[in-house]
N, CA, C and O atoms as a GROMACS GRO file, in nm:
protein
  384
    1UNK      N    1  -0.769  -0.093   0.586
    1UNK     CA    2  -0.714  -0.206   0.658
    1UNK      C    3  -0.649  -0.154   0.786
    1UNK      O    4  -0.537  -0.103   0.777
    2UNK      N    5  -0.714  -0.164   0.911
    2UNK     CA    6  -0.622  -0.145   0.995
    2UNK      C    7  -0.504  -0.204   1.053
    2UNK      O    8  -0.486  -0.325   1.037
    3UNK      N    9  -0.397  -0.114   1.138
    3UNK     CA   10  -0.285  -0.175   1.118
    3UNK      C   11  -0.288  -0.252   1.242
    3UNK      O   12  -0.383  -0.263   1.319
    4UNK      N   13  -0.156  -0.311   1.254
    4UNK     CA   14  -0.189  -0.390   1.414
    4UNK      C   15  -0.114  -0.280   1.546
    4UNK      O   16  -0.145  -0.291   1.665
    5UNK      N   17  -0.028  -0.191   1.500
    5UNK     CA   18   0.003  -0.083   1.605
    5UNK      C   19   0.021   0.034   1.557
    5UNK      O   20   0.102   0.068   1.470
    6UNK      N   21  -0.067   0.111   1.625
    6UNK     CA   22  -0.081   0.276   1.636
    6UNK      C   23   0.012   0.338   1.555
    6UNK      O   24   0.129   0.300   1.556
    7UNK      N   25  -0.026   0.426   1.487
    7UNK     CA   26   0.076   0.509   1.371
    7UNK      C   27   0.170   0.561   1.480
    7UNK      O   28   0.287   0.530   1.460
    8UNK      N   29   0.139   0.658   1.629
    8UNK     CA   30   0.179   0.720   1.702
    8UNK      C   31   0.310   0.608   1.775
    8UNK      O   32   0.426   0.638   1.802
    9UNK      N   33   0.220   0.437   1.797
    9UNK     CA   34   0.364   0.400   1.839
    9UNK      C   35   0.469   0.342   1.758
    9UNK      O   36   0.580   0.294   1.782
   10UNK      N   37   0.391   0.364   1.644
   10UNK     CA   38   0.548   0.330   1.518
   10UNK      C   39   0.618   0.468   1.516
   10UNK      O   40   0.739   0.475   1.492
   11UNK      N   41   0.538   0.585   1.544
   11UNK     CA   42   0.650   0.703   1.530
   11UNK      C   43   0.763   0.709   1.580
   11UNK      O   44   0.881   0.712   1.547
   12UNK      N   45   0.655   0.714   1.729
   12UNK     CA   46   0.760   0.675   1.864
   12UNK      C   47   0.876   0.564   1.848
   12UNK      O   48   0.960   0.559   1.938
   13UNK      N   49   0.884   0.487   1.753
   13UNK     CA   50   0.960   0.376   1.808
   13UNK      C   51   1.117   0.413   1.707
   13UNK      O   52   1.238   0.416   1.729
   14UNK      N   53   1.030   0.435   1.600
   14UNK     CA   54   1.146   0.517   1.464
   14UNK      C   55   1.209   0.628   1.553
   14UNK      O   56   1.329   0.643   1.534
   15UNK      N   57   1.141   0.722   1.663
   15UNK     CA   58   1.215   0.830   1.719
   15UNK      C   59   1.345   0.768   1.775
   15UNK      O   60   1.464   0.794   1.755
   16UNK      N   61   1.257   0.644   1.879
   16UNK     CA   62   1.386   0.599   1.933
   16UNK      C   63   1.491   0.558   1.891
   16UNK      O   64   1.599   0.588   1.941
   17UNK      N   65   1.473   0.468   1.771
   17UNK     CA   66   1.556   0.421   1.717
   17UNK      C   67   1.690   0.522   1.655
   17UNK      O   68   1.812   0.504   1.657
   18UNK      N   69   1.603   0.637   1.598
   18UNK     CA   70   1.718   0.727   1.526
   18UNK      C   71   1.807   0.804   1.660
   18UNK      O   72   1.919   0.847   1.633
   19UNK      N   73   1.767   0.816   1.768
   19UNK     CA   74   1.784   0.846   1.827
   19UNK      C   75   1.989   0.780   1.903
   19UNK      O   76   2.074   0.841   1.968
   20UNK      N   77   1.985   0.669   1.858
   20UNK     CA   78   2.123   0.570   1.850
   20UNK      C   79   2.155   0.571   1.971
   20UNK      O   80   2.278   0.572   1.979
   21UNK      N   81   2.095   0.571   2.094
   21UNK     CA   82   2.093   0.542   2.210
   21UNK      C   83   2.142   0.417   2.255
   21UNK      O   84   2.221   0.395   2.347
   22UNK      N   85   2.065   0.312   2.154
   22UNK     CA   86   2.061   0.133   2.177
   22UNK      C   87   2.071   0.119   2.041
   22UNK      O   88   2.069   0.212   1.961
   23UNK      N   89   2.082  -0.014   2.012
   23UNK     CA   90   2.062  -0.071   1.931
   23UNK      C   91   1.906  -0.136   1.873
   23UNK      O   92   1.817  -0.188   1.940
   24UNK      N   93   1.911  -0.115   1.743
   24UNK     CA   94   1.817  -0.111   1.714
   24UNK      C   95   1.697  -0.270   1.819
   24UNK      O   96   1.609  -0.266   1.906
   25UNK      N   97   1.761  -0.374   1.747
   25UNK     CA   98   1.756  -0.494   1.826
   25UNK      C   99   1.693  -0.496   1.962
   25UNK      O  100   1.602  -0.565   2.010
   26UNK      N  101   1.794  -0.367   2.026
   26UNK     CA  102   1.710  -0.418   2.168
   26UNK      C  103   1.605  -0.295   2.218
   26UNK      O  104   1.558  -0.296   2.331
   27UNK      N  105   1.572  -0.184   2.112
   27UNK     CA  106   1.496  -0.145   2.105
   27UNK      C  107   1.313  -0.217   2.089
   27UNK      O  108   1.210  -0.216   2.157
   28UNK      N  109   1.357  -0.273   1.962
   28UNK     CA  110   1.238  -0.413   1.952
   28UNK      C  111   1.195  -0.444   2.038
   28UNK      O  112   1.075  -0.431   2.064
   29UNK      N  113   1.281  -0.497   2.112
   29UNK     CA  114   1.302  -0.646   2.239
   29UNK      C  115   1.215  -0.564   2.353
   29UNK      O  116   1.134  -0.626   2.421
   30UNK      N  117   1.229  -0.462   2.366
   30UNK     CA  118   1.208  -0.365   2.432
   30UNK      C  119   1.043  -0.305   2.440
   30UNK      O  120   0.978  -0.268   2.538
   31UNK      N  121   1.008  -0.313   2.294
   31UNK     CA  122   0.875  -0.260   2.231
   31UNK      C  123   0.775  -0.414   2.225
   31UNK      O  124   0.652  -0.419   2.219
   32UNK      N  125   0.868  -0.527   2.230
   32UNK     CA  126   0.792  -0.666   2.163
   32UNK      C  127   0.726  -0.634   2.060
   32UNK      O  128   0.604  -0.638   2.053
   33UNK      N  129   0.827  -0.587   1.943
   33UNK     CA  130   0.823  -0.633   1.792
   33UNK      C  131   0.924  -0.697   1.755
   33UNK      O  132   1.016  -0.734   1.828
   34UNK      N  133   0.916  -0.714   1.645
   34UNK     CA  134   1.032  -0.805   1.557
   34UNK      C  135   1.102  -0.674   1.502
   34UNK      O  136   1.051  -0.566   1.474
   35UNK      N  137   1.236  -0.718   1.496
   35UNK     CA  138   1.361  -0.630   1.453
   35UNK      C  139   1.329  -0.565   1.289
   35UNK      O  140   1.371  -0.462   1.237
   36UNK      N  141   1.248  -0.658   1.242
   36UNK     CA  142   1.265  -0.629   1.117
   36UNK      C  143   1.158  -0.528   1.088
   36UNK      O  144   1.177  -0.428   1.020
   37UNK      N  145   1.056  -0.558   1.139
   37UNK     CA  146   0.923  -0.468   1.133
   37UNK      C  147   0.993  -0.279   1.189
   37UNK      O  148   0.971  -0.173   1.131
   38UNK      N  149   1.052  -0.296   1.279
   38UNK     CA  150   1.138  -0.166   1.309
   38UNK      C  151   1.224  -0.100   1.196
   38UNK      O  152   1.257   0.016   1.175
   39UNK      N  153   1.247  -0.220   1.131
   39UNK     CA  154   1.348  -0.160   1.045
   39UNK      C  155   1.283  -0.096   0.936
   39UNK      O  156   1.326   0.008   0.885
   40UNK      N  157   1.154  -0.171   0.890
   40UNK     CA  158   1.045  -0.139   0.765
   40UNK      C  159   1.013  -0.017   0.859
   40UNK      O  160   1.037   0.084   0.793
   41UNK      N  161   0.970   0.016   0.980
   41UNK     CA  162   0.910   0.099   0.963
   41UNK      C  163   1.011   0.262   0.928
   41UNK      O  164   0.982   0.359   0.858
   42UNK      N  165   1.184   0.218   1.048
   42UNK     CA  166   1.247   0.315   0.963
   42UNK      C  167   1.258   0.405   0.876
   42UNK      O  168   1.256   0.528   0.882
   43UNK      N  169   1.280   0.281   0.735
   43UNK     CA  170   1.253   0.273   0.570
   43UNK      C  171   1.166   0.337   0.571
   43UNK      O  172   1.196   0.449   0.530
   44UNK      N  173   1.005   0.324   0.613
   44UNK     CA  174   0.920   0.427   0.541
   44UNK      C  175   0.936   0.532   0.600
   44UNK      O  176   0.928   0.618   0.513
   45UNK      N  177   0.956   0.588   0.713
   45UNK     CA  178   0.971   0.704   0.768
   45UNK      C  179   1.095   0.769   0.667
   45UNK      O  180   1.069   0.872   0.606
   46UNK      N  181   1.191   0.724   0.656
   46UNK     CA  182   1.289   0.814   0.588
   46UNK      C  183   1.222   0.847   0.423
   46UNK      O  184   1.254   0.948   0.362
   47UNK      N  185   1.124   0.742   0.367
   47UNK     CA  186   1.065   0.753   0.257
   47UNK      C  187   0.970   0.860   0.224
   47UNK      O  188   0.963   0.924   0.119
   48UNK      N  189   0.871   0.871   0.369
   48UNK     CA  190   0.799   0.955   0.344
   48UNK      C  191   0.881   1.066   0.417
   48UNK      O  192   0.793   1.120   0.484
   49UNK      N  193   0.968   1.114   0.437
   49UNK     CA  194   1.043   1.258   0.469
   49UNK      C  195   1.124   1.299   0.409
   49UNK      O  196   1.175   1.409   0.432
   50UNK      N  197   1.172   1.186   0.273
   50UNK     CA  198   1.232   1.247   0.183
   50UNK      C  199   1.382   1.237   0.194
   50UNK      O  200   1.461   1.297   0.121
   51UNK      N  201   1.419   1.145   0.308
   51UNK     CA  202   1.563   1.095   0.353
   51UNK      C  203   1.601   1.045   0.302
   51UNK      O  204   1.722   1.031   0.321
   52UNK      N  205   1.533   0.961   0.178
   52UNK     CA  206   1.554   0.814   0.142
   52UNK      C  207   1.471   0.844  -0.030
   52UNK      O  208   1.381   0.928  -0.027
   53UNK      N  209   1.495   0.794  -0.141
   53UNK     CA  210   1.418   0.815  -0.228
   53UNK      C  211   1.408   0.643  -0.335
   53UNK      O  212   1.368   0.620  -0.449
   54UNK      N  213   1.465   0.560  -0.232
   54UNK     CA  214   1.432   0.452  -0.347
   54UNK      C  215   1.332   0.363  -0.298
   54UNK      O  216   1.354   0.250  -0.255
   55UNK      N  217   1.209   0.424  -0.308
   55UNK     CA  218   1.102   0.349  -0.243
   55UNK      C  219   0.982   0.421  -0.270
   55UNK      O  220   1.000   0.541  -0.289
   56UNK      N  221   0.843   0.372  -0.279
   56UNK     CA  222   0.770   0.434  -0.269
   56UNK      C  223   0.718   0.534  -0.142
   56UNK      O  224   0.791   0.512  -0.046
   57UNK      N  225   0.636   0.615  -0.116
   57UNK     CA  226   0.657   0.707   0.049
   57UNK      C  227   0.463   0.633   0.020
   57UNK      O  228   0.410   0.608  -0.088
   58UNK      N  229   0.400   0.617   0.170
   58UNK     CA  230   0.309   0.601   0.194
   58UNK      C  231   0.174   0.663   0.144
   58UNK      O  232   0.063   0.613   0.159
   59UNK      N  233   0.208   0.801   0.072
   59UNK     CA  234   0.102   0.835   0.005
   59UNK      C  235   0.120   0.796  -0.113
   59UNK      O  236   0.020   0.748  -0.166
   60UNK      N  237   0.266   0.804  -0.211
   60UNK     CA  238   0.276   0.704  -0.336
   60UNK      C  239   0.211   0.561  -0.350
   60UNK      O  240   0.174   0.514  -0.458
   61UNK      N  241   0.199   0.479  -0.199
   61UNK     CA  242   0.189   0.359  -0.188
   61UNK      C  243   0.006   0.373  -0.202
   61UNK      O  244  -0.048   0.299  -0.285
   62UNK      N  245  -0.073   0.460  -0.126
   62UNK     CA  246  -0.169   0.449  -0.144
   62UNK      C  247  -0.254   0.499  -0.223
   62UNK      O  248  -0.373   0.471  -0.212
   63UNK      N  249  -0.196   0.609  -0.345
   63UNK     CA  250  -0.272   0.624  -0.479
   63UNK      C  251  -0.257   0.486  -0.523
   63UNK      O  252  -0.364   0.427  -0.521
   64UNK      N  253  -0.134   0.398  -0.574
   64UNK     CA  254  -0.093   0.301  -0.625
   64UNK      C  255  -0.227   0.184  -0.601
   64UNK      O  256  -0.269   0.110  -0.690
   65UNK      N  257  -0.275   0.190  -0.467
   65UNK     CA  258  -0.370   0.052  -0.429
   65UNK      C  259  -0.533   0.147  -0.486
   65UNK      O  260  -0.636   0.093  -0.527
   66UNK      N  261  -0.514   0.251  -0.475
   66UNK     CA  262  -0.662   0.332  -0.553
   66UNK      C  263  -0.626   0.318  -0.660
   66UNK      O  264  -0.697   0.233  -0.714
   67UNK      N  265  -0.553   0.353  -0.725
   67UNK     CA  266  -0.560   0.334  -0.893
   67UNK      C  267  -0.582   0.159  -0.978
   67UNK      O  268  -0.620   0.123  -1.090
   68UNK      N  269  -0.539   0.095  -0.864
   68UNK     CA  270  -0.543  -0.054  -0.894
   68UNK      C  271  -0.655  -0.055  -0.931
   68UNK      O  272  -0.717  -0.059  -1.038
   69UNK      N  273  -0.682  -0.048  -0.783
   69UNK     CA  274  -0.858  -0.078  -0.760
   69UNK      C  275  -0.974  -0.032  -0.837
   69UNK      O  276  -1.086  -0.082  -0.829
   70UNK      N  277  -0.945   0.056  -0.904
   70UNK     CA  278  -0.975   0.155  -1.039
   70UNK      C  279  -0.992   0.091  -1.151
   70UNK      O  280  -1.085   0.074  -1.230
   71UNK      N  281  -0.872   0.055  -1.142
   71UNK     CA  282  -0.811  -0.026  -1.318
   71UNK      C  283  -0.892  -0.168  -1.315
   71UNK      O  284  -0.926  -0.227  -1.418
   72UNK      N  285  -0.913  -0.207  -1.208
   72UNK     CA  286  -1.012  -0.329  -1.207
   72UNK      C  287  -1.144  -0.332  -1.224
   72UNK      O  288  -1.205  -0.426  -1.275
   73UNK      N  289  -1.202  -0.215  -1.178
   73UNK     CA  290  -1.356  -0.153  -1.219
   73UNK      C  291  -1.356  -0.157  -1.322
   73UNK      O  292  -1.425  -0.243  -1.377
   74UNK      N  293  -1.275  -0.062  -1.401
   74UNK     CA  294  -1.291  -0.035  -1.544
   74UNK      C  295  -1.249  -0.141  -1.606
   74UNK      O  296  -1.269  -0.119  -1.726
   75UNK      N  297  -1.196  -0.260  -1.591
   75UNK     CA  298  -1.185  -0.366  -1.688
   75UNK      C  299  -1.264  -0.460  -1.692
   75UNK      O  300  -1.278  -0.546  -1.779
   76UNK      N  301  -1.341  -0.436  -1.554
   76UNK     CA  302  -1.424  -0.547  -1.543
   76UNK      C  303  -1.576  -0.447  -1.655
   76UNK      O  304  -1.640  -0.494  -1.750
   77UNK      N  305  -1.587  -0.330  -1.602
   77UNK     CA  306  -1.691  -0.269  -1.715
   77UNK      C  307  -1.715  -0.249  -1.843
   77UNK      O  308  -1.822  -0.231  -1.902
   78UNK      N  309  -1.523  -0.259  -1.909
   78UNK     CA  310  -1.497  -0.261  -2.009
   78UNK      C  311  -1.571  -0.437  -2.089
   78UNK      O  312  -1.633  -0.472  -2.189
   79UNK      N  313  -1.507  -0.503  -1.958
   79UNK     CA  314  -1.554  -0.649  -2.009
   79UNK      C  315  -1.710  -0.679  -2.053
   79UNK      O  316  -1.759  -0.737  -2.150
   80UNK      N  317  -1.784  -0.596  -1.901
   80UNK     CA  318  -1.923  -0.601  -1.963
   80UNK      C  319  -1.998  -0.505  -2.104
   80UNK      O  320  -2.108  -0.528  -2.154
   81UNK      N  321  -1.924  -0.424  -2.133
   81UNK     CA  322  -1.963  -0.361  -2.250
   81UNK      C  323  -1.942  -0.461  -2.348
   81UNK      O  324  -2.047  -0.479  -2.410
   82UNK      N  325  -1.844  -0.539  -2.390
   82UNK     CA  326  -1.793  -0.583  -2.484
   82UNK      C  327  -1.865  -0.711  -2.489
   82UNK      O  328  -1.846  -0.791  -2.581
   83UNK      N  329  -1.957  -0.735  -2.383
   83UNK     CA  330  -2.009  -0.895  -2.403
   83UNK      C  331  -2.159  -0.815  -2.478
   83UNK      O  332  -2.238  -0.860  -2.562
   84UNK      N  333  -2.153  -0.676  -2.404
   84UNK     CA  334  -2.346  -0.658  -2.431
   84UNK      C  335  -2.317  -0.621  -2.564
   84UNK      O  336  -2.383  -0.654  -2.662
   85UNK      N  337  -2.254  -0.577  -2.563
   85UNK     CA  338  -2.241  -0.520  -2.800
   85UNK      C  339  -2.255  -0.638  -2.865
   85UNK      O  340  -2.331  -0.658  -2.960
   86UNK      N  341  -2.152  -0.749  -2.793
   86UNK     CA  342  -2.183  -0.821  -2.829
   86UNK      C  343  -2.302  -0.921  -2.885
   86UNK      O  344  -2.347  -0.946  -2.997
   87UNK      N  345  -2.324  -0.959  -2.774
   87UNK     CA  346  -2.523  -0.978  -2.770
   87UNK      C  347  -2.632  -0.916  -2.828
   87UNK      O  348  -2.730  -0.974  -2.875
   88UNK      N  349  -2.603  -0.748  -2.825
   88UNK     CA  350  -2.706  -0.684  -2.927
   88UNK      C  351  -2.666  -0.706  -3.022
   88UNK      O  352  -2.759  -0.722  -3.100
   89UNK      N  353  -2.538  -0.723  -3.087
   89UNK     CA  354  -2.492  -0.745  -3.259
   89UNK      C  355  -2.543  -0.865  -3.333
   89UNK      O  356  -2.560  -0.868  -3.455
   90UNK      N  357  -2.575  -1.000  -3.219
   90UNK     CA  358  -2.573  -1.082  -3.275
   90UNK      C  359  -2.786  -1.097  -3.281
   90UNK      O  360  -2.851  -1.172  -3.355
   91UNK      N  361  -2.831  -1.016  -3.197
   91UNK     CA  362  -2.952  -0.999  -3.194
   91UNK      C  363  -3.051  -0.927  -3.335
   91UNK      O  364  -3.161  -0.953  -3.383
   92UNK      N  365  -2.941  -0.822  -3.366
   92UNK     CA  366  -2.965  -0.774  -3.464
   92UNK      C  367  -2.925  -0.831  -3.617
   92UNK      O  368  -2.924  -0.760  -3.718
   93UNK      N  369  -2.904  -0.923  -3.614
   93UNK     CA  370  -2.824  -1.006  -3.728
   93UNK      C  371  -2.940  -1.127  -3.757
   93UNK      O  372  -2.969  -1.179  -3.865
   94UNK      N  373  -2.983  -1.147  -3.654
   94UNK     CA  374  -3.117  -1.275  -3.649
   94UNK      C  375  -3.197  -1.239  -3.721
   94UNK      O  376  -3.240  -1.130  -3.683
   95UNK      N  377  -3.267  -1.291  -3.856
   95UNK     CA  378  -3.384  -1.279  -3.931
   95UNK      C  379  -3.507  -1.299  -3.844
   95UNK      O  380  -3.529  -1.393  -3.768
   96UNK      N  381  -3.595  -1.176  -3.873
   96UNK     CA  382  -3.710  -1.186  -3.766
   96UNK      C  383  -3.844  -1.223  -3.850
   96UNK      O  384  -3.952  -1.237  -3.793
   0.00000   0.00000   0.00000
């Protein structure tokens, strides 16, 4: 999924921000994002550097959406096994 701005200018913008020059606010205002999106991106920056530990960090976040996506294969395959046993069991049960 791509994002809507450059990993490089979310870096940049977290630099500035830690940087305590301005306020965060008019940093935004500054970038034309929303305050809050600055702030998420913060949050993950301190997440994935280990500043911060009550959160998932961006590579936690993206095994999490592979393993999903995983767990849905296999249930959906699981599902089709269990219909075809099904079907052969009841095939084999029919007087021929």
């Amino acid at each position: 999924m791509p994002r809507a701005y450059p990993e490089e200018f979310r870096r940049r913008a977290v630099e500035l921000a830690r940087q305590r020059e301005r306020p965060v606010s008019q940093i935004a205002a500054e970038l034309g994002i929303a305050q809050s999106a600055l702030h998420r991106w913060i949050r993950q920056a301190d997440l994935d550097e280990g500043r911060r530990d009550d959160g998932l960090t961006t590579e936690e976040r993206a095994e999490l959406v592979r393993l999903r996506r995983a767990n849905r294969q296999l249930e959906m395959e699981n599902e089709i096994l269990k219909r075809a046993a099904a079907f052969f069991a009841r095939e084999n049960v029919l007087p021929k």
